[in-house]
TORKOL-4160 file (C-alpha; in steps of 0.2 Angstrom, whole numbers, padded with zeros to 4 digits, m for minus):
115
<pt num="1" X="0099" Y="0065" Z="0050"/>
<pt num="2" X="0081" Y="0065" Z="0041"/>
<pt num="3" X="0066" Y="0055" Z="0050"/>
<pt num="4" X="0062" Y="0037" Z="0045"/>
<pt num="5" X="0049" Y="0037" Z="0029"/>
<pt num="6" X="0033" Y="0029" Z="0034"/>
<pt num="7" X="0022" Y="0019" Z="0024"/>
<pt num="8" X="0005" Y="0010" Z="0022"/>
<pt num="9" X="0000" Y="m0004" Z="0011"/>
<pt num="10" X="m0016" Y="m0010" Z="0003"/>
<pt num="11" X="m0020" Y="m0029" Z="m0004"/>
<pt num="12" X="m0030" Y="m0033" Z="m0017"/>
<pt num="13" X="m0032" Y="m0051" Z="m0022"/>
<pt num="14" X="m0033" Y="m0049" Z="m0041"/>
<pt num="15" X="m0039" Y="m0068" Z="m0047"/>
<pt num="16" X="m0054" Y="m0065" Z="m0036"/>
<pt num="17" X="m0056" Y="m0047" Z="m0040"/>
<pt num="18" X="m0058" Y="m0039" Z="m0022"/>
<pt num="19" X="m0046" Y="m0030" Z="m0011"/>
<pt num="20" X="m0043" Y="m0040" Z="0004"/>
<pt num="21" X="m0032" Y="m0031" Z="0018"/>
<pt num="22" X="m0024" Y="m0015" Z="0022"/>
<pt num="23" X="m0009" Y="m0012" Z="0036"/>
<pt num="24" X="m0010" Y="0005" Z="0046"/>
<pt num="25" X="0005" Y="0018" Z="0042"/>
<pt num="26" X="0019" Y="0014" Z="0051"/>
<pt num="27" X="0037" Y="0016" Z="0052"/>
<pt num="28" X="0051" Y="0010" Z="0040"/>
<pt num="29" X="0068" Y="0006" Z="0045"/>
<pt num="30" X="0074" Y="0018" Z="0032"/>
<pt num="31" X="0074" Y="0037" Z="0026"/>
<pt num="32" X="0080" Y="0034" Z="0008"/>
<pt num="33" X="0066" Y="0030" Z="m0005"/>
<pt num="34" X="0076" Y="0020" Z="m0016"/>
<pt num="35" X="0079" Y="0008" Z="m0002"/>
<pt num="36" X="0063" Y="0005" Z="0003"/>
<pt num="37" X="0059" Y="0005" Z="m0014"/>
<pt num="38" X="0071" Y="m0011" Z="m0017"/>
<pt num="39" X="0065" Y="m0017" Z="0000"/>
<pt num="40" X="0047" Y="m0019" Z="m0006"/>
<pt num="41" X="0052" Y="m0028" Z="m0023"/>
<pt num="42" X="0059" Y="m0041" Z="m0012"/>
<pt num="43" X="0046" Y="m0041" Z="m0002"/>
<pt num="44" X="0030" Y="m0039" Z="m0014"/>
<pt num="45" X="0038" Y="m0043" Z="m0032"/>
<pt num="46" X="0039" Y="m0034" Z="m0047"/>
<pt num="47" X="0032" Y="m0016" Z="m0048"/>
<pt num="48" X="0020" Y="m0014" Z="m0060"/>
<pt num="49" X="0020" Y="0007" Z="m0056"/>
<pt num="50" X="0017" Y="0020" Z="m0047"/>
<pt num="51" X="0001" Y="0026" Z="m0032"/>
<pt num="52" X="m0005" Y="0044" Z="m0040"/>
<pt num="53" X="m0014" Y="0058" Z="m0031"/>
<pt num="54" X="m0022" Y="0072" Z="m0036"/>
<pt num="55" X="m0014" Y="0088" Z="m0029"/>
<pt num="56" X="m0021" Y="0105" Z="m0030"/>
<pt num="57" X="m0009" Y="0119" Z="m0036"/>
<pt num="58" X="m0010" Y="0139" Z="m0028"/>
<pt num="59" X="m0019" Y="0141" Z="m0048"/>
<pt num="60" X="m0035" Y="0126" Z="m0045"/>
<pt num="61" X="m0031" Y="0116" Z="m0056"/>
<pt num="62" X="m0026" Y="0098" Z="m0049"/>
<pt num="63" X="m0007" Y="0088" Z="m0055"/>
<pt num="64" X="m0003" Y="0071" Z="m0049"/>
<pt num="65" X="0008" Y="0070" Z="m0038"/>
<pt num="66" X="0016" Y="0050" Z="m0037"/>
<pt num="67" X="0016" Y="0045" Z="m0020"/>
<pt num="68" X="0020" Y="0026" Z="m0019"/>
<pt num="69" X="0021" Y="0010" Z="m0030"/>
<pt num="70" X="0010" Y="m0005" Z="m0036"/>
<pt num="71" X="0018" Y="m0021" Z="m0033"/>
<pt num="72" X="0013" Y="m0040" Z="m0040"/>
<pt num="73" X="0016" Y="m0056" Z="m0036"/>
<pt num="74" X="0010" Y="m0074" Z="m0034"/>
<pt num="75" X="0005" Y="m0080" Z="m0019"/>
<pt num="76" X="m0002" Y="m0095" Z="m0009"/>
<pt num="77" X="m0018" Y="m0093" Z="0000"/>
<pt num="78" X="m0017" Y="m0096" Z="0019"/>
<pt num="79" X="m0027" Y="m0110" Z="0019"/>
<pt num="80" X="m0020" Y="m0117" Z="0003"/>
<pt num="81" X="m0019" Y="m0136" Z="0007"/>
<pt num="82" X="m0037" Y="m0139" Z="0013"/>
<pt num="83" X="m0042" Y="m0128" Z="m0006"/>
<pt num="84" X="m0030" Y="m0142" Z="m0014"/>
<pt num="85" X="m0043" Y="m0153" Z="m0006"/>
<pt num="86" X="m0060" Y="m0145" Z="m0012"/>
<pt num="87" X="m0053" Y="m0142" Z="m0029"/>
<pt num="88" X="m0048" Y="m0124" Z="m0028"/>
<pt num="89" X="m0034" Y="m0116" Z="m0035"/>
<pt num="90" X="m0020" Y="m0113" Z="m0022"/>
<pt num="91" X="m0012" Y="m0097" Z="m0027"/>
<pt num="92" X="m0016" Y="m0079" Z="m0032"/>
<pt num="93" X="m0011" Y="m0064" Z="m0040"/>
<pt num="94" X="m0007" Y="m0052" Z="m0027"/>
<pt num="95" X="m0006" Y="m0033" Z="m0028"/>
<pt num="96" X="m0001" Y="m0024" Z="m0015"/>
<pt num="97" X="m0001" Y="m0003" Z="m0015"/>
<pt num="98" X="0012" Y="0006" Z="m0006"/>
<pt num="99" X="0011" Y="0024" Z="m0001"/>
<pt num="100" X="0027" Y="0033" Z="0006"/>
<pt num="101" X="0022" Y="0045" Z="0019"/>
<pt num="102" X="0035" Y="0055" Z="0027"/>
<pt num="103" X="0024" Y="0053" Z="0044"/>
<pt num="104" X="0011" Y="0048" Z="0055"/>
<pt num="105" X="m0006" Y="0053" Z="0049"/>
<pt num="106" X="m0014" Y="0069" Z="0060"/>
<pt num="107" X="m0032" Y="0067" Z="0065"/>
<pt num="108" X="m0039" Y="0084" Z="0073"/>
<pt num="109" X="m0053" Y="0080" Z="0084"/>
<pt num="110" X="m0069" Y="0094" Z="0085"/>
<pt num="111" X="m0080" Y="0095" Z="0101"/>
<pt num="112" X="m0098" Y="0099" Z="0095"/>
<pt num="113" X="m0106" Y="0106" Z="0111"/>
<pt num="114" X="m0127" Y="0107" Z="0113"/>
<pt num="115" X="m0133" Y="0124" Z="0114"/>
């Protein structure tokens, strides 16, 4: 049996124009990408396409590599009744961008000793 898929998501709140939130990586319930995949549709509405990086190939030269989607859907803000109240819109665009990791991220840890 394969390990679980990790994965970490970004928000950005698109009506406003600023990116709002970010969970750390953490551990999925699955090890199949098309179910996590379906998963975050239900969760975070349509995908609208896919989270590229740039990977470096033995030659130099960079390819992108997809690692993840972008997700969309209309939200309500959390404080959305008292915005009714002032006048403000009550919902917003939401994207949220998912990165599939296939674990934890490593941080190495360097000890600079005085001479």
């Amino acid at each position: 049996m394969m390990a679980n898929l990790w994965c970490k998501a970004d928000y950005v709140d698109v009506t406003r124009g600023l990116r709002y939130g970010e969970d750390a990586a953490c551990e999925t319930f699955t090890d199949d990408r098309g179910e996590l995949y379906r998963h975050c549709v239900r969760e975070f509405g349509r995908c609208t396409g896919k989270v590229y990086i740039d990977e470096k190939q033995p030659d130099g030269a960079y390819k992108p590599r997809a690692v993840g989607w972008c997700f969309v859907k209309r939200v309500e803000y959390d404080d959305a009744d008292r915005a009714q109240l002032r006048g403000k819109a009550r919902t917003f665009l939401r994207e949220v961008w998912v990165t599939v990791l296939s674990g934890p991220d490593t941080v190495t840890r360097t000890e600079h000793f005085a001479a």
